[in-house]
ZAMARGU-4260 file (C-alpha; in steps of 0.2 Angstrom, whole numbers, plus 5000, padded with zeros to 4 digits):
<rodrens>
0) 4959/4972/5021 | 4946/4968/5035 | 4934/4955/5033 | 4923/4944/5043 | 4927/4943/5062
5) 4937/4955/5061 | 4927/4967/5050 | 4911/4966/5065 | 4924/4969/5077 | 4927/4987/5069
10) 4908/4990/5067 | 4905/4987/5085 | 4919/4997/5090 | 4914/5012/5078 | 4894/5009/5084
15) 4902/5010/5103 | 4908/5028/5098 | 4891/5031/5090 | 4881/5026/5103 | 4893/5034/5117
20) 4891/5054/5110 | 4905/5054/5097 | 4897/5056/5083 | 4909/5064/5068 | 4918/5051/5059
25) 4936/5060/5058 | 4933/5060/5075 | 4932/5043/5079 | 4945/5038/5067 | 4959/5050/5077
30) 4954/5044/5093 | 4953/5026/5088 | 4972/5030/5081 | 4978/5037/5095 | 4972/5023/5107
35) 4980/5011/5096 | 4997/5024/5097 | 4996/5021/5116 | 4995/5001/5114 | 5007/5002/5101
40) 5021/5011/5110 | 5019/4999/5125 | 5021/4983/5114 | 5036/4992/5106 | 5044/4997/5122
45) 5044/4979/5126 | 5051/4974/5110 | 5065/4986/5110 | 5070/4981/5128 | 5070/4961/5123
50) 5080/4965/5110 | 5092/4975/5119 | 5096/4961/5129 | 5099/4950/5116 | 5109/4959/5108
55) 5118/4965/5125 | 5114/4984/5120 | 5109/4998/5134 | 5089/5005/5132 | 5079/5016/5140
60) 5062/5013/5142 | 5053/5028/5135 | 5040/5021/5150 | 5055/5027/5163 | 5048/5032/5181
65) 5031/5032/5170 | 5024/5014/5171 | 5008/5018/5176 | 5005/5025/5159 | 5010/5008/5151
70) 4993/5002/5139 | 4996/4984/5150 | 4993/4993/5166 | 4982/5005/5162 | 4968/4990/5156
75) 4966/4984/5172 | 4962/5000/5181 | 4943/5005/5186 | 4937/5015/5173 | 4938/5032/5183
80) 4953/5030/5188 | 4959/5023/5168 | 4950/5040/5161 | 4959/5051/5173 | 4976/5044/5169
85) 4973/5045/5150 | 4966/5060/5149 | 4977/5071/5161 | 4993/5061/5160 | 4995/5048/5142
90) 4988/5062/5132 | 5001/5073/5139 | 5015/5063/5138 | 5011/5056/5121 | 5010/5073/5112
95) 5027/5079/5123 | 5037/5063/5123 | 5049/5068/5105 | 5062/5078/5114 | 5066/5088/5095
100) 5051/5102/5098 | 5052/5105/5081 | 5049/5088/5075 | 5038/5080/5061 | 5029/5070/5074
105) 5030/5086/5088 | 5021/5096/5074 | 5007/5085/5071 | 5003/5079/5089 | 5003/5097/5096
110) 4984/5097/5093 | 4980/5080/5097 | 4964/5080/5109 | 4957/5069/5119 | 4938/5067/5115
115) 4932/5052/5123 | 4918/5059/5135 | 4915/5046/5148 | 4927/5034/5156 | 4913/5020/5155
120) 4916/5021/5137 | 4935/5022/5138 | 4933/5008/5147 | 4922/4999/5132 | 4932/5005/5118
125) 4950/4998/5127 | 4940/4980/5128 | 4935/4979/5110 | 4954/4986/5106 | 4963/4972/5115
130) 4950/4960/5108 | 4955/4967/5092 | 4972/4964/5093 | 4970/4947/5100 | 4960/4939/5085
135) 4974/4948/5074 | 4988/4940/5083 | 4983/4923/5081 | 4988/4927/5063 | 5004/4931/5065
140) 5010/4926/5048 | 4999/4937/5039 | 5009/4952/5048 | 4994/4965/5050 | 4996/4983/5048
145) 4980/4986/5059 | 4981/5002/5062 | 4982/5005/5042 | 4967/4992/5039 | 4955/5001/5052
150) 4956/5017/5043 | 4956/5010/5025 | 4938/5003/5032 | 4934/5017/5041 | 4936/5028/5023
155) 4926/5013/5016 | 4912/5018/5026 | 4912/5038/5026 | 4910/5033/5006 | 4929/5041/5001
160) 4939/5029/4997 | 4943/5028/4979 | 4933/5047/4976 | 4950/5055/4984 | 4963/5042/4980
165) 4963/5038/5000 | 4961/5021/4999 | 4977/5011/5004 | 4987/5000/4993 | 4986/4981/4998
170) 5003/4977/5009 | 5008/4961/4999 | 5008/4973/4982 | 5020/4988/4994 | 5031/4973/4999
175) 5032/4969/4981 | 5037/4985/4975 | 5050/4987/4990 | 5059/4972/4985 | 5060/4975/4967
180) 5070/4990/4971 | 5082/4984/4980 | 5085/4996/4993 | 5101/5000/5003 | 5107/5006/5019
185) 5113/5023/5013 | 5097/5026/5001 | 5086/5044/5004 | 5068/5036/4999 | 5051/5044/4998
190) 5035/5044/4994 | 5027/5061/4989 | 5008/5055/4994 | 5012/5046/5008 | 4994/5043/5016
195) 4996/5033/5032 | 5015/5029/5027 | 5014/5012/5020 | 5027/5013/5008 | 5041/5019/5021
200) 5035/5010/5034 | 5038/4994/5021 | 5053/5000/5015 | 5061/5003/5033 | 5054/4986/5040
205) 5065/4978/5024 | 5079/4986/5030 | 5079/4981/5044 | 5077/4963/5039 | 5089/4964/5027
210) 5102/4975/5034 | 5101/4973/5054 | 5120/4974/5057 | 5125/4989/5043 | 5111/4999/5052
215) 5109/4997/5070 | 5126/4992/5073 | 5132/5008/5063 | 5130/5024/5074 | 5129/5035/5056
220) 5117/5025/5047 | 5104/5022/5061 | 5105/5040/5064 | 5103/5043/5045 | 5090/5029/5048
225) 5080/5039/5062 | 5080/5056/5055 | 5084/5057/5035 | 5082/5042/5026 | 5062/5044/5024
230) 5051/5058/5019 | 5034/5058/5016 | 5021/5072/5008 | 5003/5074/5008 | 4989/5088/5011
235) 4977/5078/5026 | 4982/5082/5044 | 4974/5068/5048 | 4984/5055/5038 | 5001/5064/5041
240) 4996/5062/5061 | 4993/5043/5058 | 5008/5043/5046 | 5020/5050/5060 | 5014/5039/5073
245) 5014/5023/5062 | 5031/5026/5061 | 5037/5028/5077 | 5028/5014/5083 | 5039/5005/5066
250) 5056/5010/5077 | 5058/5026/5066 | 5062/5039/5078 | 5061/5055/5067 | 5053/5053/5050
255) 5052/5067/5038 | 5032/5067/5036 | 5027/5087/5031 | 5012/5094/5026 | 5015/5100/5009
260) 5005/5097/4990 | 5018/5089/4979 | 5012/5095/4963 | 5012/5112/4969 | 5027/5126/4970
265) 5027/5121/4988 | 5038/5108/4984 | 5055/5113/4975 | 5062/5094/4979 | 5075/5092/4963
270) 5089/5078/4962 | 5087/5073/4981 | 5081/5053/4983 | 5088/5038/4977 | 5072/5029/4980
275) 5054/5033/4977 | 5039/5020/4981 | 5023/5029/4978 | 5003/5025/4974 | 5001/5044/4970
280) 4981/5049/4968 | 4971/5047/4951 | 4959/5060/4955 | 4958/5069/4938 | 4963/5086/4932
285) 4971/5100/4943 | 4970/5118/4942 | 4983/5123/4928 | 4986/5137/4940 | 4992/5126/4955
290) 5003/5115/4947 | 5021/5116/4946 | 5028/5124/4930 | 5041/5114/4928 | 5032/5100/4927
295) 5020/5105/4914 | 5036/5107/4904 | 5038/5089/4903 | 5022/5086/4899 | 5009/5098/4894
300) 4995/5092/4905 | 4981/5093/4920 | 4980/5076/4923 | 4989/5071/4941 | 4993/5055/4935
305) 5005/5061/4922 | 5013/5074/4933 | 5018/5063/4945 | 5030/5054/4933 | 5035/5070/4928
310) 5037/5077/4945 | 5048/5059/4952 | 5060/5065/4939 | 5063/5079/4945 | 5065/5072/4963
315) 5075/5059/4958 | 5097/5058/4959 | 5103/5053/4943 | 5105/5036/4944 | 5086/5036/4958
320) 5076/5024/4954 | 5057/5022/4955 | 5042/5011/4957 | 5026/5018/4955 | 5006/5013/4954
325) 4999/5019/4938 | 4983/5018/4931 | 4981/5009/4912 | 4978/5024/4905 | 4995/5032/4910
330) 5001/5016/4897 | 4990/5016/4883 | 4983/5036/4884 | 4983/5044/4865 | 4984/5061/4869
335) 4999/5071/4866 | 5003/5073/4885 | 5003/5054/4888 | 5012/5053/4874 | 5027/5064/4879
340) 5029/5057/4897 | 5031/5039/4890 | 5041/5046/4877 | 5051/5055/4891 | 5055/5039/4901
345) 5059/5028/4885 | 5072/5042/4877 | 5078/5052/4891 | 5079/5039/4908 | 5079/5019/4909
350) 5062/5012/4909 | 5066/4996/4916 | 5047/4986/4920 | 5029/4985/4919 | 5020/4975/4928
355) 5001/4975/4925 | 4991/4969/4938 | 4971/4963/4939 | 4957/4975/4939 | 4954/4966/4958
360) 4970/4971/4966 | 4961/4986/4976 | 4942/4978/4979 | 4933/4981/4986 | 4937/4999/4987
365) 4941/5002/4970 | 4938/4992/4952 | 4953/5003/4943 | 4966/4993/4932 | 4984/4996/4934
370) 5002/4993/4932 | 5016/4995/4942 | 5030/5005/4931 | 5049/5005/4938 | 5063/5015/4931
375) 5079/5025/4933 | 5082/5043/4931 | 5099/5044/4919 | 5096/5059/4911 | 5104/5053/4893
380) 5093/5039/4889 | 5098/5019/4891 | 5081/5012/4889 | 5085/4996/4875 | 5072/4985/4880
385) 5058/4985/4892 | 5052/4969/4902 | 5035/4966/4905 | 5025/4955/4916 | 5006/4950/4916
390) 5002/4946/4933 | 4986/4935/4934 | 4986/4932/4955 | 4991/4944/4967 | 4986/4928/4981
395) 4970/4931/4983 | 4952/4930/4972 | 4947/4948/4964 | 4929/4949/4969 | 4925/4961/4982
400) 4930/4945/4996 | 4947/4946/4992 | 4950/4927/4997 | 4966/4920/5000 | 4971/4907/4986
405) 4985/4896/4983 | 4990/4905/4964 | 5001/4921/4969 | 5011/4929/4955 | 5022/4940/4965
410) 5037/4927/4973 | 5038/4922/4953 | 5038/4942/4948 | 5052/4946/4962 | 5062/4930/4956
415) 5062/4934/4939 | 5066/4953/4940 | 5082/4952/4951 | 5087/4938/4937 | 5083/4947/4922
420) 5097/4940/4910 | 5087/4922/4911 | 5071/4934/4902 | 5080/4934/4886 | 5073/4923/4871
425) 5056/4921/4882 | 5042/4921/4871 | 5027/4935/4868 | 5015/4919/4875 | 5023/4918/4892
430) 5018/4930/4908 | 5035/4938/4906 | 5045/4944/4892 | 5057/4959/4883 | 5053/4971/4871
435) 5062/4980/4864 | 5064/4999/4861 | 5063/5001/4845 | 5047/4991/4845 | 5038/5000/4857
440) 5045/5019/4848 | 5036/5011/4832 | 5018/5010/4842 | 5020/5026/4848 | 5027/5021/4866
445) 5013/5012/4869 | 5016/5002/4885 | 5001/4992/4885 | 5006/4974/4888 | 4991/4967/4877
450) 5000/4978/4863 | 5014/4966/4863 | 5007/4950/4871 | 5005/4934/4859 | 4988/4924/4863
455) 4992/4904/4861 | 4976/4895/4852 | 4973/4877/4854 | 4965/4871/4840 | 4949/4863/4847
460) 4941/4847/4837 | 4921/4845/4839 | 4910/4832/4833 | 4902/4830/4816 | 4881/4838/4819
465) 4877/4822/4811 | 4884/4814/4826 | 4877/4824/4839 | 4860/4822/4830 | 4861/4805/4833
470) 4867/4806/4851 | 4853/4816/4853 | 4839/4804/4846 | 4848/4789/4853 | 4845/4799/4873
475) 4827/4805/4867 | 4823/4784/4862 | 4831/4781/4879 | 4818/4791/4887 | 4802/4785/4877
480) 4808/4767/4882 | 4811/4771/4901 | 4793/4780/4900 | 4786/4767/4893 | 4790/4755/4908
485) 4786/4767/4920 | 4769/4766/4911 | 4769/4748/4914 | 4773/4749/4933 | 4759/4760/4937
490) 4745/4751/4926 | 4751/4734/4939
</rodrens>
């Protein structure tokens, strides 16, 4: 989330657009992306060619024969001669520079356009980038997905945010979800609303921490890595573009990132992930018409929210697992539709968590409460008891300034899931506790944590009134005495 230096920094970057001609917001917010594709892929280049020597590996530069295109040369050019180059040759080389023409990234560069109009403003918007990056990278522990926070504040100010289920989900709450599933080297994950690709590009930074020599020391699985591990859906050219490109610049050569409405017949996915990490859109009721039929078999239902679930079943291998945002209502919901998808996840699969989280976890963008839910497709049932958690801190204060604090809930939820068998006997008045299934079946598989929290009440002893009365009079003579002197000062 942006705030403060940063946050001004943005305005006067989007006022420098403004001001210079360019004057539709979409607009803005591809060429801002694309600028920061071009810095990224120099900083990457360097990266990989740093870590090829440590690790006595051959690279490439993807800059070969072509370092006058390089972001750190290109800075300190006049601004004539900076325009020329990015507009007749970066623009060029960026949308040509996947060698698989029938790439996801190929695809969605083909009609990338460079619409900057004068190179005195190039020039400007190339400053306030670098100054940018430079207030950013004196925070290097808080890891910032900048390219993801300018447009999550860019949608902030065109007034979407929250109306289309665009707004991003904070990175500490992906990271979250990512570790609590455990992913593997040989697991197919997506995210069927992928948005700007947080979720994979999470998931693939994981691995890579977690995994370094099974991937990129395995010719197969980096291969697998590059080109079939992740896929991602969604239906806004716009976010698939910045999707691609945020994971490229992430060392993921070839991510499946397609245009495509998940809900719809256009998506005949079925048994084909082991992992799904998704914050699908709560944007209401669809068109019966549009939506997949066999997902309304599962539940009966306009409501995207439900269908989602419905439609990770179906995506998910027996034995897939998923984490997935959902709004409170998907928990609690007394309609028969509501009813049926939970009543799906309990009987049929493994519902293994919920994790409710504060109201405040998507300020200032959004005031909606929700839970994470995460479970495994089975296909015969397993469910026996459920483990909930009642997340008060997600590290930082949930007013619209989103401050950082000292309480954070989440190392503790991370510990405590991968340790599940220390859970038993915990009691009803503690953040975390099982129930089991038999207990939620009897309320009607109400997942609600407030159905099945205990409240602890501390008995709270008060004065007699008598003796408050008496304080009282014994303060008011205190008064009348010290008025009375007072008196006596003045008339000296």
């Amino acid at each position: 989330m942006i705030t403060g230096e940063l946050k001004n920094k943005v305005d006067r970057l989007w006022e420098m657009f403004w001001t210079g001609g360019l004057t539709n917001p979409l607009d803005v917010i591809e060429q801002i992306t694309y600028l920061m594709f071009i810095r990224d892929l120099d900083e990457m280049d360097n990266r990989r060619k740093k870590d090829s020597l440590m690790l006595s590996l051959s690279y490439e530069s993807i800059f070969m024969g072509k370092e006058h295109l390089k972001w750190s040369v290109l800075r300190d050019k006049p601004a004539e001669s900076m325009y020329q180059i990015v507009q007749g040759e970066v623009f060029p080389f960026i949308k040509n520079m996947h060698s698989d023409k029938a790439s996801t990234y190929t695809k969605y560069m083909e009609d990338a356009i460079f619409k900057i109009p004068t190179p005195r403003l190039l020039e400007q918007i190339v400053t306030a980038l670098d100054d940018l990056y430079g207030l950013v990278d004196k925070q290097p522990d808080k890891k910032k997905d900048v390219r993801g926070d300018l447009y999550e504040y860019m949608l902030s100010k065109l007034t979407t945010a929250g109306t289309n289920g665009q707004f991003r989900t904070p990175r500490h709450i992906i990271r979250m979800m990512v570790e609590l599933l455990d992913l593997r080297p040989d697991d197919v994950i997506c995210d069927p609303a992928c948005g700007t690709s947080g979720f994979l590009v999470a998931s693939g930074e994981y691995l890579k921490e977690t995994y370094l020599q099974e991937i990129f020391f395995n010719k197969e699985a980096k291969k697998h890595y590059d080109n079939t591990m992740f896929t991602g859906y969604d239906m806004d050219r716009t976010m698939l573009r910045i999707g691609a490109m945020n994971m490229m610049t992430h060392g993921i050569q070839n991510p499946h990132i397609t245009y495509k409405d998940s809900l719809s017949d256009q998506n005949s996915d079925s048994g084909k992930y082991s992992k799904i990490l998704t914050n699908p859109p709560f944007k209401g009721s669809l068109d019966q018409d549009i939506v997949s039929p066999g997902l309304t078999k599962v539940t009966k239902t306009k409501k995207t929210e439900l269908l989602f679930i419905a439609l990770f079943l179906r995506m998910l291998k027996n034995g897939g697992r998923c984490a997935s945002i959902v709004p409170d209502g998907v928990l609690f919901g007394s309609s028969n539709a509501h009813k049926a998808i939970r009543k799906e996840l309990v009987e049929k699969h493994r519902l293994e968590a919920v994790i409710s989280m504060p109201s405040g976890v998507f300020k200032p963008y959004a005031g909606v409460s929700t839970a994470v839910i995460i479970f495994t497709k089975t296909g015969a049932g397993g469910t026996d008891k459920v483990w909930f958690y009642d997340m008060q801190s997600d590290g930082y204060s949930l007013d619209d300034k989103r401050t950082e604090l000292t309480t954070n809930d989440i190392p503790d939820i991370v510990a405590r899931f991968k340790n599940l068998v220390n859970e038993e006997g915990r009691a009803r008045t503690e953040q975390s506790f099982f129930v089991p299934k038999n207990e939620i079946i009897n309320n009607v598989y109400d997942l609600s944590i407030n159905k099945y929290k205990q409240s602890t009440y501390v008995e709270e002893k008060y004065p007699h009134p008598r003796e408050i009365i008496g304080e009282i009079n014994k303060i008011e003579r205190d008064i009348i005495e010290s008025l009375k002197k007072l008196e006596t000062l003045i008339d000296e």
